[in-house]
C-alpha positions in Angstrom: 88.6 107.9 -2.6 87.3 104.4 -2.9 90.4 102.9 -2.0 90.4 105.7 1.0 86.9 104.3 2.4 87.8 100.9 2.5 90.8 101.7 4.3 89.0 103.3 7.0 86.6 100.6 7.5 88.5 97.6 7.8 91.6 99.0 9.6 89.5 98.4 12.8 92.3 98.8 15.3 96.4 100.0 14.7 97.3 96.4 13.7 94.5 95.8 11.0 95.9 99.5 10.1 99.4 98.1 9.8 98.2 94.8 8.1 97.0 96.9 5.0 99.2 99.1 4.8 101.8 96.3 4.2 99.6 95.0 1.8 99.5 98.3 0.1 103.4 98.4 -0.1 103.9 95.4 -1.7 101.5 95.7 -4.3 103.4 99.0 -5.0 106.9 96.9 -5.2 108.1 98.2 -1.5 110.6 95.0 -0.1 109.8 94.0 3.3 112.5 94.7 6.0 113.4 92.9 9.5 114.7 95.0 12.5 116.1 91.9 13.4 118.2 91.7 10.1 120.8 93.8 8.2 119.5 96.3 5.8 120.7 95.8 2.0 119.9 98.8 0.1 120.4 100.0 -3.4 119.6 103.5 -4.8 116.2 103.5 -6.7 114.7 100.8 -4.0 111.7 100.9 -2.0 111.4 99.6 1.2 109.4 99.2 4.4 109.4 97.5 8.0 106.9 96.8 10.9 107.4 96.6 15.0 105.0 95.0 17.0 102.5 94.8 14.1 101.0 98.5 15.0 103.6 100.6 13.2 105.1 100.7 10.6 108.0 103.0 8.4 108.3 102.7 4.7 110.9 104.4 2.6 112.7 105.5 -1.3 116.5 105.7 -1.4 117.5 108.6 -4.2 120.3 110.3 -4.5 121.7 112.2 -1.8 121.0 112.0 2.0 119.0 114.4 2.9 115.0 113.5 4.4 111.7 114.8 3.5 109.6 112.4 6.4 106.0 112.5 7.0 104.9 111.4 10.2 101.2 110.0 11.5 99.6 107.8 13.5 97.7 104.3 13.3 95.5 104.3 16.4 92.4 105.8 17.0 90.3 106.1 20.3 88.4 102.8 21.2 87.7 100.4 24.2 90.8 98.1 24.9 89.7 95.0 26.3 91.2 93.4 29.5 92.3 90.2 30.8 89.4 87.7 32.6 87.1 90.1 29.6 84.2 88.3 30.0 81.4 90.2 33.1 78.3 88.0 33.8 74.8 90.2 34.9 72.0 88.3 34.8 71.5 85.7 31.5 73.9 88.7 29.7 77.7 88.3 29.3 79.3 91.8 28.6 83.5 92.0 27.7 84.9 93.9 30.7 87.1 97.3 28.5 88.6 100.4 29.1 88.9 103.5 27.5 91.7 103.7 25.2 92.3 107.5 24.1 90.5 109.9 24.3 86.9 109.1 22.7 83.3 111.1 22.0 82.1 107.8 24.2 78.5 108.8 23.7 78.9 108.1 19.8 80.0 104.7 20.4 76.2 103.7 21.8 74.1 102.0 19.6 76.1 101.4 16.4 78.0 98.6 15.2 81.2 97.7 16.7 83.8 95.0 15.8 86.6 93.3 18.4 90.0 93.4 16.7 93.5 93.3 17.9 96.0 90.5 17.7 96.3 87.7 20.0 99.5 85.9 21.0 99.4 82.0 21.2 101.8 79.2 21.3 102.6 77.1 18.1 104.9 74.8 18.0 107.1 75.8 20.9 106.9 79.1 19.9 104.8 82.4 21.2 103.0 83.9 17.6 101.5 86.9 17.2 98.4 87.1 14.7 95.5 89.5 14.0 92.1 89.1 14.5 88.9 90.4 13.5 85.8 89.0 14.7 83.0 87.6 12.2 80.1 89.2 14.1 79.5 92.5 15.8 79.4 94.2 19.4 76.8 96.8 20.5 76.9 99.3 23.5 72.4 99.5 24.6 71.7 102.5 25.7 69.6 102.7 28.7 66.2 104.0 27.5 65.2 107.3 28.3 62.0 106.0 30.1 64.9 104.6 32.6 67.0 108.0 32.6 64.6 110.6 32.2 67.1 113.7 32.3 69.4 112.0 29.6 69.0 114.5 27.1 69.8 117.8 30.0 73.0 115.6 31.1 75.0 112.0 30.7 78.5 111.4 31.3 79.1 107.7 30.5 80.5 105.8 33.7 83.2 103.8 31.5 83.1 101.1 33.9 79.6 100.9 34.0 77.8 102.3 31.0 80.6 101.3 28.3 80.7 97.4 28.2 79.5 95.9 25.0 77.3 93.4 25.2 78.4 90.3 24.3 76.0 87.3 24.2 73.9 84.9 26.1 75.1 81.8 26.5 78.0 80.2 28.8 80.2 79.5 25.9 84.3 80.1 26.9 84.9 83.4 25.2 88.5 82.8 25.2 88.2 79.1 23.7 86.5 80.7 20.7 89.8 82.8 20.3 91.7 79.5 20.4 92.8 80.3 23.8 95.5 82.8 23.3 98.1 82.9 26.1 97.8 86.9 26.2 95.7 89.2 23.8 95.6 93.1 22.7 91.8 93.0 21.3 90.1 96.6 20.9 86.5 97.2 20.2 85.9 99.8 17.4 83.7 100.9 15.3 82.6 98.6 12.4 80.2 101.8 10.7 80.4 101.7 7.0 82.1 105.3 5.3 79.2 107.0 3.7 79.2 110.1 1.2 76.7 113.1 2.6 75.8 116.6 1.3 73.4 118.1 -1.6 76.8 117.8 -3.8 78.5 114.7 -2.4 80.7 116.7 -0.3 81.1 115.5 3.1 82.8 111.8 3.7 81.7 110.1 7.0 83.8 107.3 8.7 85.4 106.1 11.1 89.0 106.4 12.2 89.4 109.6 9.7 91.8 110.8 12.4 94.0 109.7 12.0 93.9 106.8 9.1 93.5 109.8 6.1 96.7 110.9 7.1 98.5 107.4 7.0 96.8 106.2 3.8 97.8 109.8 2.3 101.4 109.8 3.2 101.9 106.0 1.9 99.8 106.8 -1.1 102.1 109.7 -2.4 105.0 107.7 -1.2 104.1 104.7 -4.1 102.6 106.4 -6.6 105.1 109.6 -6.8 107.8 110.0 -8.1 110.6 110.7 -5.4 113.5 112.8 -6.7 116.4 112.9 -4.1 117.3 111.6 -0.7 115.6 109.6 1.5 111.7 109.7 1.5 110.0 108.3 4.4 106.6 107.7 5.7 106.6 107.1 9.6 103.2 105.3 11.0 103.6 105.1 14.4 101.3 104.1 17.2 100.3 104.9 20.4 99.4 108.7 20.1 96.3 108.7 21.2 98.2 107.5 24.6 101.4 109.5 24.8 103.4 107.9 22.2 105.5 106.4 25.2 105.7 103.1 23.7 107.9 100.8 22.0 106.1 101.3 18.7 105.4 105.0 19.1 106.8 108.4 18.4 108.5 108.6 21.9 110.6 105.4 21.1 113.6 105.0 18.9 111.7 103.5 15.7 112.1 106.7 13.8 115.9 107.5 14.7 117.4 104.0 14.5 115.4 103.5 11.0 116.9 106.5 9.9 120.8 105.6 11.6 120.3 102.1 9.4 119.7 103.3 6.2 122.2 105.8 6.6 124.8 102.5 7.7 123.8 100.6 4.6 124.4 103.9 2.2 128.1 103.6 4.4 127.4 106.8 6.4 128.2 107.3 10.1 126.1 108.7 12.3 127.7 112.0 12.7 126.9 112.3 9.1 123.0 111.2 9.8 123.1 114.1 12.6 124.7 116.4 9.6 121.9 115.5 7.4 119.3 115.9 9.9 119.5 119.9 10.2 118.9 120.3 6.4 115.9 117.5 6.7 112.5 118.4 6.4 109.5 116.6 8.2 105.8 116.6 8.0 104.0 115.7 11.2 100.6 114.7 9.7 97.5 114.7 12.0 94.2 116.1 11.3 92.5 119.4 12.6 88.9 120.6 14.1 86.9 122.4 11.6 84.4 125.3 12.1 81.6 123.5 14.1 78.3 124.7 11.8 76.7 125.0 14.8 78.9 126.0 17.2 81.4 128.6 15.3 82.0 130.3 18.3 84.5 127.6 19.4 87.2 128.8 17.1 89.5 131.3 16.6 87.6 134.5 15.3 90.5 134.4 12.5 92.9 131.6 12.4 90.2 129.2 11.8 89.9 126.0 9.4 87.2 124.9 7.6 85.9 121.9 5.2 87.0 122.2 1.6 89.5 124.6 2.5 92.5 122.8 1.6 95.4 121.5 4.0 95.5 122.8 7.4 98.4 124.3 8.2 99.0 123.8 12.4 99.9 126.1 15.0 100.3 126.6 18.4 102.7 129.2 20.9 103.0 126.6 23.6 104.7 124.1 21.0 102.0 121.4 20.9 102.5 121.8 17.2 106.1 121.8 15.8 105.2 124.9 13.2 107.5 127.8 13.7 107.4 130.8 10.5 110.2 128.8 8.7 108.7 125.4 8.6 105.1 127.2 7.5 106.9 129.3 4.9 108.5 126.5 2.8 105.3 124.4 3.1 103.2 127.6 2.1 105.7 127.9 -1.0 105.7 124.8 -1.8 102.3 124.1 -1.7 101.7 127.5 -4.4 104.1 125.7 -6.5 102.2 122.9 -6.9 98.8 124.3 -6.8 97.5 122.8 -3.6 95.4 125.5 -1.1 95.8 125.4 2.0 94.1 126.9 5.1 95.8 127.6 8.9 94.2 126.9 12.4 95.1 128.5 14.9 92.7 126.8 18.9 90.7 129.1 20.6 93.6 131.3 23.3 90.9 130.4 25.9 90.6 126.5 24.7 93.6 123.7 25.7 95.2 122.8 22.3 95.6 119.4 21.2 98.7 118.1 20.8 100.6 115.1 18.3 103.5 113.0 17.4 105.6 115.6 15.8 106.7 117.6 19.1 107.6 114.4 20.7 109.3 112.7 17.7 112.0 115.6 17.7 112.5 114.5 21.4 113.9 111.5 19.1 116.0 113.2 16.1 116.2 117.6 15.3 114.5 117.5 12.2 112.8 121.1 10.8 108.8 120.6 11.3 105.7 121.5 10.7 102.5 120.3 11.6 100.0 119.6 9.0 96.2 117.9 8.6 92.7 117.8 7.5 89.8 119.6 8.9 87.4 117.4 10.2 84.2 117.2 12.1 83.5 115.4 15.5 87.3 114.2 16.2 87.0 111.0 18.2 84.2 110.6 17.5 82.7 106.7 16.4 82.2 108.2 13.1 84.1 111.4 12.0 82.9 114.0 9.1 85.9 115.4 6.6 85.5 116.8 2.9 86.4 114.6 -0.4 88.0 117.9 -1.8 90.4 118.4 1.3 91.9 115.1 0.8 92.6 115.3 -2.6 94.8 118.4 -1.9 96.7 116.4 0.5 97.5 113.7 -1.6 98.7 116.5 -4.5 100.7 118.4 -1.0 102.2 115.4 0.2 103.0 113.8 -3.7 104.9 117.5 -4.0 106.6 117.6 -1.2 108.1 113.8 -1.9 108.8 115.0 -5.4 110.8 118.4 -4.4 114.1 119.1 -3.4 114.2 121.0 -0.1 117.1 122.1 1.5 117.4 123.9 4.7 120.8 126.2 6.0 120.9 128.1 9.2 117.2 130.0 8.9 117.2 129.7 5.5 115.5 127.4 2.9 115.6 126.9 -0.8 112.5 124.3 -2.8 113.5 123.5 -6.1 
């Protein structure tokens, strides 16, 4: 859980998130790959690669071709900062942001924040991407309630107004001080420290919960299992919390040319990839509301998930979730196997469901799907609430479903 907590607090944006993850891997023996470069497999290797520094796919070649892929995302709700940043109001200068996602905006008042990103400068006749995290931190002042008297009866944060963090006071060149980067995408987050809550220890408070647990979970298992057959992967793709319509997320081709390449390098076609494919199993990881203690009438009266309940199994009749009564069958089965509980969640009939990656990366390759996650507290929140126990069962899901051997034949499935 350690190793959880400091994950969530210094992955401030999706390429900080990337940037440890790779760190991760290759303490854990994974090689490094380039899009731009052939891929040289061997069975019993361990590999990953990055695009655009915000996402990232690592994988296990066993025997045999078929995929067991989990698939989450690296970006969280934040405030994206624009070009010309810096806004000048009276002796204050304020960095000019807009929403990124969809965030609890209120939350983000009067807490620590950090600006993080990458910038892109030139270097010896060359443009170079690199990350960076500032050495100080950002706040958002709220406007006192002496100023705002009906602030507690109603406040909806003007994002253009009420949302800028305040920056400094002097007349320093804000973009000098980043070494004057030709072009920049800088996000400000939030820099809280993960703390443990509850008369037992229970509760876990961070930021970035959603959807970092489910990235550090699926790469975790990955290294520390032990992978059976075919091709394991862990997809962490960016961009969701924006449509995954980007070149690094779940909408682009990341995932199925990945997939087309190793299948090149085992000498396989793709024909044989789309073969494959249909008897493929993937996990499209992304976390779930809890019962609210004090609103429980927000749920479904039975469908409903709940801290320390165990995985959350996802889904939805309007296909925001990729579940269907296969796909929640062999995960139920396989989860009894291995001892893991689990829990299923079900929105409201009168609420709009959420939505994630996994609907959109099947737009990408037909892969059999479920959609999986961990209940949690104040989604989008600056700092979100899950349970210790709940992630534990995920790692012990997601290290048996690596470990297993499932295969899937015209509505049927075996797990052995």
């Amino acid at each position: 859980m350690e190793k959880l907590l400091k994950y969530l607090e210094t992955s401030y944006s999706a390429y900080q998130a990337v940037e440890n993850a790779s760190r991760f891997l290759s303490k854990h023996g994974f090689e490094k790959l380039s899009e731009s470069a052939p891929f040289a497999l061997s069975e019993g290797g361990k590999y990953y690669l990055v695009r655009g520094g915000s996402a990232l796919i690592a994988f296990t070649v066993g025997k045999g071709n078929a995929c067991k892929i989990v698939a989450s995302h690296t970006d969280s709700p934040c405030l994206k900062v624009k070009e010309n940043p810096v806004v000048s109001t009276e002796k204050f200068k304020k960095l000019n942001v807009e929403p990124y996602g969809g965030g609890l905006w209120y939350s983000f008042f009067d807490r620590p924040l950090k600006l993080a990103g990458r910038l892109v400068k030139e270097k010896d006749g060359a443009l170079v991407s690199e990350n960076y995290v500032s050495d100080y931190s950002l706040v958002i002042p709220s406007l006192a309630v002496h100023m705002q008297r009906d602030v507690n009866e109603k406040f909806a944060p003007n994002p253009q107004v009420d949302l800028l963090p305040l920056l400094g006071m002097d007349e320093d060149d804000f973009l000098s001080s980043l070494g004057d980067p030709l072009s920049f995408d800088l996000f400000v987050s939030s820099a809280e420290k993960p703390f443990v809550s509850g008369k037992a220890g229970e509760f876990v408070s961070a930021p970035r919960i959603d959807n970092l647990s489910s990235v550090y979970s699926s790469l975790e298992a990955l290294a520390t299992g032990k992978p059976r057959t075919g091709i394991c992967l862990a997809a962490c793709l960016d961009s969701e919390e924006v449509g995954s319509r980007t070149l690094q997320g779940a909408g682009s081709d990341f995932l199925r040319s990945t997939l087309l390449r190793i299948f090149q390098a085992k000498g396989l076609s793709e024909t044989d990839l789309l073969r494959e494919a249909s008897s493929s199993f993937m996990i499209s990881l992304d976390n779930a509301h809890s019962v609210h203690p004090n609103h429980p009438e927000k749920c479904d009266p039975t469908s409903r998930a709940v801290l320390g309940g165990g995985v959350v199994i996802k889904g939805h009749a309007g296909g925001a979730y990729t579940t269907d009564a296969l796909s929640s069958a062999v995960v139920k089965e396989l989860f009894r196997k291995a001892d893991v509980r689990f829990q299923c969640f079900y929105n409201r009939s009168d609420m709009r469901s959420g939505s994630t990656l996994g609907a959109i990366s099947l737009g990408q390759i037909g892969i059999p799907s479920v959609d999986l996650g961990l209940a949690q507290l104040a989604m989008h929140s600056a700092v979100e609430t899950m349970a210790a126990s709940d992630f534990s069962e995920l790692e012990k899901g997601l290290r048996a479903f690596y470990e297993s051997e499932i295969l899937i034949r015209d509505g049927s499935a075996s797990i052995r």
